[in-house]
N, C-alpha and C positions, 0 to 999 in steps of 0.2 A: 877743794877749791877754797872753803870757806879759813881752809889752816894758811894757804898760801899767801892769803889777801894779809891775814892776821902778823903773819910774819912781815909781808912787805911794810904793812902798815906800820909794826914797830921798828923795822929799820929806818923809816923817818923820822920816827920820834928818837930811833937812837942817835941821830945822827942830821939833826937839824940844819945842822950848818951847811949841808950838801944841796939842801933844797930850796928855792926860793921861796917866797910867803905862799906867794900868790899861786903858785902850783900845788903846794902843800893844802891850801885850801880846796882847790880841784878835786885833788885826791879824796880829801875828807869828804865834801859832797857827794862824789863818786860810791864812795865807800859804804854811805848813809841810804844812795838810792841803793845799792846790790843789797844792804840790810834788809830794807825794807822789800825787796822784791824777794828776798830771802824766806822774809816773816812770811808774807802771802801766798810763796810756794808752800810751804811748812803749813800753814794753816788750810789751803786746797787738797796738799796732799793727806792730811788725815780728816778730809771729809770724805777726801775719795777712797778711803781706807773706811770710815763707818758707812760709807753709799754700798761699797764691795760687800761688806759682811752683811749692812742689811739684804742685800739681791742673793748674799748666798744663802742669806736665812730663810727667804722668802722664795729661792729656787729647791731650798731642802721640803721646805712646806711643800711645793708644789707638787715634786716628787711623789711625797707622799699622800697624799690626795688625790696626787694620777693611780698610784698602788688602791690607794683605797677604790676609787672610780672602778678600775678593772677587774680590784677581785667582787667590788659591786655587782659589777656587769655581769660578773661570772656566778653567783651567786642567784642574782637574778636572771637567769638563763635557765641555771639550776631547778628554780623552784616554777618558774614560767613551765620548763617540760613535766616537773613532777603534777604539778596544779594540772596543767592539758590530760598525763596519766591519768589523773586520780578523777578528772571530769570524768572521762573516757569509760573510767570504771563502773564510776557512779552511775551513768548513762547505760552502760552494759546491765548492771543491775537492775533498774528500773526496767528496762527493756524484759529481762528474766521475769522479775516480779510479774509485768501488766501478763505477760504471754501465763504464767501458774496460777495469776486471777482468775484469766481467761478459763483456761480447764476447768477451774475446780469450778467456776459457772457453768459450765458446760455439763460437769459430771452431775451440780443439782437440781441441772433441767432434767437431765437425764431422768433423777428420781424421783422427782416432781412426776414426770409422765409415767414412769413402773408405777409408781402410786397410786395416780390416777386411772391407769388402767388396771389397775387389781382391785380396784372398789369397782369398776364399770364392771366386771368380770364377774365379781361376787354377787352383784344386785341381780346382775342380768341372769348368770346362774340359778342363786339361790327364790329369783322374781317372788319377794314374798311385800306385799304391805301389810304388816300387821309391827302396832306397837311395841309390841311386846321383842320382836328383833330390832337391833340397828346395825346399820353397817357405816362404818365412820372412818375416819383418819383425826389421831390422836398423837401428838408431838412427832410428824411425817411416819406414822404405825396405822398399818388397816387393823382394824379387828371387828370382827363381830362379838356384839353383845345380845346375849340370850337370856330373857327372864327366866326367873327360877318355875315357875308354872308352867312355861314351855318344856321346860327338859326333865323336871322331878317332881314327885309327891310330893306334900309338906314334912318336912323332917327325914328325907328320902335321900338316897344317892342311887337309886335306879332310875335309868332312863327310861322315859316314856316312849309309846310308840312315834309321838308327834315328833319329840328328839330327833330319835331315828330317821325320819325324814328330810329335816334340816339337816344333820350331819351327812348324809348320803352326798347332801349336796355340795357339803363345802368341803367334804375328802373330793368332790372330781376336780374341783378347782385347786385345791392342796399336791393332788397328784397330776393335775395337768404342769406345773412347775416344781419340777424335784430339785431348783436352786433355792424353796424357801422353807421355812420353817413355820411351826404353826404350835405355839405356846397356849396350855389352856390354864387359864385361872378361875378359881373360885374365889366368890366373894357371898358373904350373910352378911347377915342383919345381928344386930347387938344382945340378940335375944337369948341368951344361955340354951344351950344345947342342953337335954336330959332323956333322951331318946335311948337312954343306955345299951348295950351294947358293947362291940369293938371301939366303937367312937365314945373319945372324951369329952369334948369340947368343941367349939365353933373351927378350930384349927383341921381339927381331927377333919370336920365335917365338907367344911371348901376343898382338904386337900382330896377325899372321896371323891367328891362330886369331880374333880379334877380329872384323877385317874381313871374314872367311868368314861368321862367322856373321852380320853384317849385312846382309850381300850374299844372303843364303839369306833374311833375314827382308824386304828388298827384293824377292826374286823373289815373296814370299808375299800382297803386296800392300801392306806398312806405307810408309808415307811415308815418302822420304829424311828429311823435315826434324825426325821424331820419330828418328831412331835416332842414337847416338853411340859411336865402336868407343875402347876404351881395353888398353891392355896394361901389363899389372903385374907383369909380369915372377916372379921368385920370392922376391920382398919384403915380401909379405903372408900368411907360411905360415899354414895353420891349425891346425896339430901341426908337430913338430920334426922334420925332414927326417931321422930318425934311421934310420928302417926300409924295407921297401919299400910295406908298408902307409902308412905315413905318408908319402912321396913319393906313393904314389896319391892320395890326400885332400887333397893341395895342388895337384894338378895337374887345374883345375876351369875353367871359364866362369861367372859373374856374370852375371846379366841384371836389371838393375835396373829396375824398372819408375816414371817417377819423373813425377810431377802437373806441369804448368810452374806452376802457383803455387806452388810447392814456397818459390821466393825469399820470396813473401809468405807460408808459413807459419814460415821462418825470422826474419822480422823478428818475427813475432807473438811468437814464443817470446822471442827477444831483448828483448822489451820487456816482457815478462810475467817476466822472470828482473831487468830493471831496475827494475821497480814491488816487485817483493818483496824488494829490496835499499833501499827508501826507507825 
C-alpha cells in the first residue's frame, strides 16, 4: 500500500500541471496523516512483537516451573511414603527392642529368684549359725565359704570329721539340682608353705585342699560331672595378711554353687548392658 501511495504520490509531482493547487495540497495532507498513522502502526506493532516475546518468555518460564512444581510434587510423594516406610520401621523396631527388654527382665527375675532360692535352700539345709560358715551371693553366685579350721588341720589337706558334716549337707542340696554345678576353691594365707612333702608351695596346697574336698563331695553321692576343684593359692586375700586374725579369714574353701545356664545368663546381661548403651 505504502509502494502505491508512493507512486501515486510521484505522478503528481511528475506531472503538476494535471492537478490543481488546491487538491494537490489535499493530497499532501492526506498523505502526511496515513505517514503518521503509518509510524504509529509500526511503532504498536513492534511493541506488540516485544509484549509477544516477553509473554512467550515468561509462558516458557512458566512451563518450566510447572515441570519443576510436578516432578516436586512427585518427589515429594516420593520421600513423604519412604519417610511414612522408614517411620514404620523404626516404630517396628522399637516395638522389637521394648518387647527383648521385656524378656531379658523377665529372664533376670527369673535369676534373681533361682538365686534366692538356692541360698534359702542351703541355709535351711545346711541350718548352721556359726561364724566360721557363710553362705552368700557374690556377683549373682551362691557359694559357701568354709574356714580353714572347719575343714582341715593346720598345714593339712585332710578333711576333718566336722568337714564331713557340712559337706553331707551341701552334696544333698548339690544333688537335689543335677542342672548345677558346684566349684570348689581353695584359698591360704601368704605364709609359705614348708610342710614338705608332695606339696610345693601355697599353690600346690589350696589346689589339695580343693580336690579333698571334691573327692569327699564325690564319696557323698554328687556327680563327677557337676564338681570342678580350683586353687587360688594366696592371691585373693579377703583382709590384709597383716595379723593372725586376718591370716585365719584368708585361709577359707569357696564352694560355689553355679546353674550351667549360667553362660546363657551372662549373655542375657551382656546384651541387656548393650541395649541400654543404644
Amino acid at each position: 500500500m505504502k509502494k502505491i501511495m508512493i507512486i501515486a504520490l510521484s505522478g503528481l509531482f511528475l506531472f503538476p500541471s494535471c492537478v490543481g493547487k488546491k487538491k494537490y495540497k489535499e493530497l499532501q495532507s492526506q498523505y502526511t496523516k496515513t505517514q503518521d498513522l503509518l509510524n504509529t502502526a509500526t511503532i504498536k506493532l513492534n511493541s506488540c512483537e516485544e509484549r509477544r516475546k516477553s509473554l512467550e518468555d515468561r509462558l516458557g518460564d512458566m512451563k518450566q516451573t510447572n515441570q519443576d512444581l510436578i516432578q516436586s510434587s512427585k518427589d515429594l510423594t516420593m520421600l513423604t511414603s519412604k519417610g511414612a516406610s522408614n517411620l514404620e520401621k523404626s516404630l517396628e523396631s522399637l516395638q522389637e527392642k521394648d518387647l527383648k527388654i521385656s524378656r531379658l527382665q523377665d529372664a533376670l527375675t527369673k535369676k534373681d529368684s533361682v538365686t534366692l532360692a538356692l541360698v534359702t535352700s542351703l541355709k535351711k539345709e545346711i541350718g548352721l549359725d556359726d561364724e566360721d560358715i557363710e553362705i552368700n551371693v557374690e556377683k549373682s553366685v551362691v557359694f559357701i565359704s568354709l574356714s580353714d579350721k572347719v575343714l582341715f588341720k593346720s598345714g593339712s589337706y585332710t578333711i576333718t570329721t566336722r568337714a564331713r558334716e557340712i559337706l553331707g549337707k551341701v552334696a544333698t542340696v548339690i544333688n537335689g539340682k543335677p542342672d548345677f554345678e558346684a566349684m570348689v576353691e581353695g584359698h591360704t594365707d601368704n605364709v609359705p608353705f614348708n610342710g614338705g612333702g608332695v606339696l610345693i608351695d601355697n599353690w600346690d596346697l589350696s589346689v589339695k585342699r580343693s580336690t579333698a574336698i571334691v573327692r569327699a563331695l564325690q564319696e557323698l553321692g554328687v556327680k563327677p560331672n557337676q564338681l570342678i576343684a580350683a586353687g587360688r593359692s594366696e592371691y585373693i586375700p579377703l583382709v590384709p595378711n597383716t595379723t593372725p586374725e586376718n591370716r585365719s579369714k584368708n585361709r577359707r574353701t569357696k564352694i560355689l554353687i553355679l546353674p550351667k545356664i549360667d553362660q546363657f545368663y551372662e549373655m542375657i546381661e551382656e546384651e541387656m548392658k548393650t541395649l541400654s548403651e543404644e
